[in-house]
Residue, then its C-alpha position, 0 to 999 in steps of 0.5 A: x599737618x603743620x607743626x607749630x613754630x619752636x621757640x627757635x622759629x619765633x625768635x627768628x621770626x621776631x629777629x626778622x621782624x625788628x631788622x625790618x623796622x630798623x631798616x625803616x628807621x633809617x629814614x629821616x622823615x616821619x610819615x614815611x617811617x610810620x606808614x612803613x612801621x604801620x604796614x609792617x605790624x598790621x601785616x604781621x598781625x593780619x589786622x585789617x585796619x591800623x592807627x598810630x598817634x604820636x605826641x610830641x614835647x608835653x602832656x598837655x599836647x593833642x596828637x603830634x602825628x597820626x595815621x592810618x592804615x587801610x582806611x581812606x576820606x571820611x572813612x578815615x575821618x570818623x574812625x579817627x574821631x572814633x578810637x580817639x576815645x575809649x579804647x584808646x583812651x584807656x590804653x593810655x590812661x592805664x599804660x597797659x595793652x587792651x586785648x578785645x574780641x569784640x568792643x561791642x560787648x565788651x562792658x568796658x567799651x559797649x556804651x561808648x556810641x563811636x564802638x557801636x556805630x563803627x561796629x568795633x570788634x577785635x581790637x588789639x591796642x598798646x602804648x608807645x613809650x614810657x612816658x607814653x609818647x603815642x598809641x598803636x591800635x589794630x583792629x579786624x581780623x578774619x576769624x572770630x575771637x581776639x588777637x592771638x596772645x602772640x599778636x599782643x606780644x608782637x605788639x609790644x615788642x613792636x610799642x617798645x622797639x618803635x618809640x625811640x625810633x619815633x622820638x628821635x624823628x618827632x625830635x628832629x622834626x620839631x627842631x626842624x619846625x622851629x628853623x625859620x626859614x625866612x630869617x635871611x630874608x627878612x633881613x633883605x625885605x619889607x616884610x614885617x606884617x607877615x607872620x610865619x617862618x616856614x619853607x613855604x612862606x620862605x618860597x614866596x619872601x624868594x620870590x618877592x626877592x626876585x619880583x621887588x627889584x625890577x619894573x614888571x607887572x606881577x600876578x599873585x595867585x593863591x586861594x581866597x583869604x590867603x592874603x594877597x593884598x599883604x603880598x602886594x603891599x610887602x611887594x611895594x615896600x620892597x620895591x625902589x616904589x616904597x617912598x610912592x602910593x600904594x593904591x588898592x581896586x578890587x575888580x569885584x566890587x565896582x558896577x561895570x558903568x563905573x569902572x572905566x571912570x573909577x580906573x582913568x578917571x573921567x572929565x566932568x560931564x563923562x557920565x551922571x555922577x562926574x560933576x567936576x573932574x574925577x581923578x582915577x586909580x591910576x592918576x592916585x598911584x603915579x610913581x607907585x603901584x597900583x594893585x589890581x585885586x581880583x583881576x579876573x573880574x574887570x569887565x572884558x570891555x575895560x580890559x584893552x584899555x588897561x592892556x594898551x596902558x600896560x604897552x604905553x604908559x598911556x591912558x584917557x580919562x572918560x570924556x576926554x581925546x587928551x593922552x595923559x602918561x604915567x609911571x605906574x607899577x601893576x601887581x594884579x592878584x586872583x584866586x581865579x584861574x585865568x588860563x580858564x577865563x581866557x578859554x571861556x572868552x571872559x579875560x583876554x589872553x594878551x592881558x593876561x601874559x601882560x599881567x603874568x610876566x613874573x608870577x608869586x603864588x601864595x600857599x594855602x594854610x593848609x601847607x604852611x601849619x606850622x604858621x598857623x600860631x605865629x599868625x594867630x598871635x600876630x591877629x590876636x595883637x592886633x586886636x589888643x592894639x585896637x581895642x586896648x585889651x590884651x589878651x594872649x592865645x593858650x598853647x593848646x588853642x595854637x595847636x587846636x588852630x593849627x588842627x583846624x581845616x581853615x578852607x578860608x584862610x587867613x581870612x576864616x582864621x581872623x574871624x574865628x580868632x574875633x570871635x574867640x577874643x570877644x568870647x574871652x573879652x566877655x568872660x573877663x579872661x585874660x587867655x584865649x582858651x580853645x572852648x572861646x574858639x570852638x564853643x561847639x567842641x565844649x558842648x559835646x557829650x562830657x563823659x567820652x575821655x578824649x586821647x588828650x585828656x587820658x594822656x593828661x590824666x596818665x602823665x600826672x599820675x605818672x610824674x606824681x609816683x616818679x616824684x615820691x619815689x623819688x623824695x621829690x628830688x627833681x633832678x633825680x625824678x629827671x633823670x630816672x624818667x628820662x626829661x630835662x629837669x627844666x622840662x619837669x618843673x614845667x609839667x610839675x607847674x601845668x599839673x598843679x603837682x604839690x608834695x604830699x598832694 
């Protein structure tokens, strides 16, 4: 029979444990110092499932960071949306650990619909930090009953050793976030109407850098929505062509007997509707560029015709033996793969490594989020400009942007955002708030306290103790919860914080 662990075995044990979350400490990126963190703490509790949320810079702010373990996809989704109320939420809202055997008959927890539908048991959650920076939530075990009272002890041993790890990444990652990356080049390119700072962004302005300068055709790829066609006219103004036309034609949007004509132009007479001699694109874009959106869809019967322009420099308009010449940049633009339209026999390949001699792909928002508010503002000036009404975007609708899937891009972006203003333009509001963007958040059930409004609801309470305590001294309350008294003033005004209130 084995004999339990003596004091001695559990401060060795609690030793060892701490020296491996300060090895993973040492690390410089986030996510791979909490997915280490994670796994160590489920690992020594033998919880099934896991979850941590940070939270960066103000109360006011939805979760900075998350994530899970031993969860995956829609799994991972709904659990998400699930311990992001109730347990979680009073776990910040009270500053305490919450200890459960099984959420499901727990009276604090049984009425709320995401316990049961998830089927939660025993759940073991405690905040990080104080102030509260974050969350961490273990769930499932093997045997009946609650986490053991040494598990919830671990736990918070673990909550307190992990939160200045934790804020110091969180801190370096958003001094990181606020680098703009593209600011040198900037400086070099025409680039104003794109909007963001990020590495990625900074990826695409480096190699519209390389393509500017010199003569060749350019392929820009990249999801539908992305904004291509800024790209290309970014690429334009960059180039030594910026004082000649910049001239659009989108592949997809023009029938098939009429492209040849709409491309060459055509000699009164060519076809039914050419009552006088018709100037093409390619004429409209002499000594500047032409941009080809959506290539891949310009009929197969039209393409050695561009292909032999590509080559020469020379063209026929429909209807005519006379050989014209010009002195025309192509910038062609897909979302398409066109290795595949050359495999299926629907684009030719001699085209297309014309067309792809120097290449600029646009990354989805996806990969550039911390964009995501610097284009929403831009879009939302837009809007004030045409319509003279200026309206802003809230704090907390950029991060709800910024949270968003957005599988179509800038272009879902804009629209979202039109409606948002409109909404707000409607309600005589001046802030574009995130019920204007996302009305079907609002409508959901009001009685399940969200992670963002038990935070809320924690830290005012917190700051409203700490100011009495303190006389409402606000460089002393500063320095005893550890904030700048700028950043304290700022919270005290977001709260609605007034003496003896």
């Amino acid at each position: 029979m084995t004999s339990p662990p003596t004091e001695i075995d559990r401060l060795r044990m609690e030793r060892d444990f701490l020296l491996r979350l300060l090895e993973l400490g040492h690390t410089n990126d986030l996510k791979p110092f909490l997915e280490g963190a994670l796994a160590l703490i489920a690992g020594a509790t033998f919880a099934k499932k896991g979850y941590v949320a940070l939270h960066a810079g103000d109360a006011l702010r939805e979760p900075h960071f998350w994530i899970a373990h031993g969860l995956a996809g829609a799994e991972l989704d709904e659990v998400r949306r699930a311990i992001s109320t109730g347990i979680v939420a009073e776990a910040i809202a009270t500053g305490r650990t919450i200890s459960t055997a099984n959420a499901g008959d727990d009276p604090r927890f049984r009425d709320q619909q995401s316990v049961q539908l998830q089927r939660i048991k025993a759940v073991l959650c405690a905040p990080i930090g104080n102030p509260i920076i974050g969350v961490l939530y273990l769930e499932g075990r093997d045997r009946l009953g609650p986490f053991p009272e040494q598990d919830r002890a671990l736990l918070e041993l673990f909550a307190r050793h992990l939160a200045p790890l934790a804020d110091r990444l969180l801190s370096r990652e958003e001094a990181a976030a606020g680098t703009d990356h593209t600011l040198a080049l900037r400086d070099k390119l025409s680039v104003s109407q794109i909007a963001g700072k990020s590495a990625a962004i900074a990826q695409v302005f480096r190699d519209i850098s390389v393509a500017a300068p010199v003569p060749v055709s350019v392929l820009i790829t990249g999801e539908s929505g992305t904004g291509k066609t800024a790209l290309a006219r970014a690429l334009h103004d960059s180039s030594p062509r910026s004082r000649g036309p910049f001239v659009e034609l989108n592949c997809a949007a023009i029938p098939e007997t009429l492209f040849e004509s709409e491309l060459f132009g055509a000699e009164k007479g060519a076809h039914s509707t050419a009552l006088k001699r018709m100037e093409g694109k390619i004429d409209a874009a002499r000594g500047g560029t032409l941009f080809l959106d959506e290539v891949s869809e310009m009929p197969l019967i039209v393409q050695p015709k561009l292909l032999t322009f590509l080559q020469s420099r020379r063209y026929y308009r429909l209807g005519s033996t006379q050989p014209l010449e010009a002195d025309v940049r192509i910038v062609a633009a897909t979302n398409a793969d066109l290795q595949t339209k050359v495999r299926e026999k629907v684009f030719r390949e001699d085209l297309y490594f014309r067309l792809n001699v120097l290449q600029v792909r646009v990354p989805p928002l996806r990969d550039r989020r911390e964009d995501i508010g610097a284009i929403a503002d831009a879009i939302v000036a837009a809007l004030g400009r045409v319509h003279s009404a200026e309206i802003t975007l809230s704090h907390s609708a950029k991060i709800a942007l910024a949270e968003g899937a957005w599988p179509g891009n800038v272009r879902e972006l804009e629209n979202a955002l039109a409606r948002g203003w409109a909404v707000a333009l409607s309600q005589n509001a001046r802030v574009i708030e995130p019920h204007h963007l996302f009305p079907e958040r609002a409508s959901e059930s009001a009685e399940a306290e969200t992670y963002e409004s038990a935070l809320r609801r924690f830290q005012r309470t917190f700051l409203a103790e700490a100011l009495t305590k303190n006389g409402w001294n606000v460089s002393q309350t500063a320095r005893t919860v550890g904030l700048a008294r700028s950043h304290l003033n700022d919270l005290i005004k977001a709260f609605g914080l007034v003496r003896g209130g």
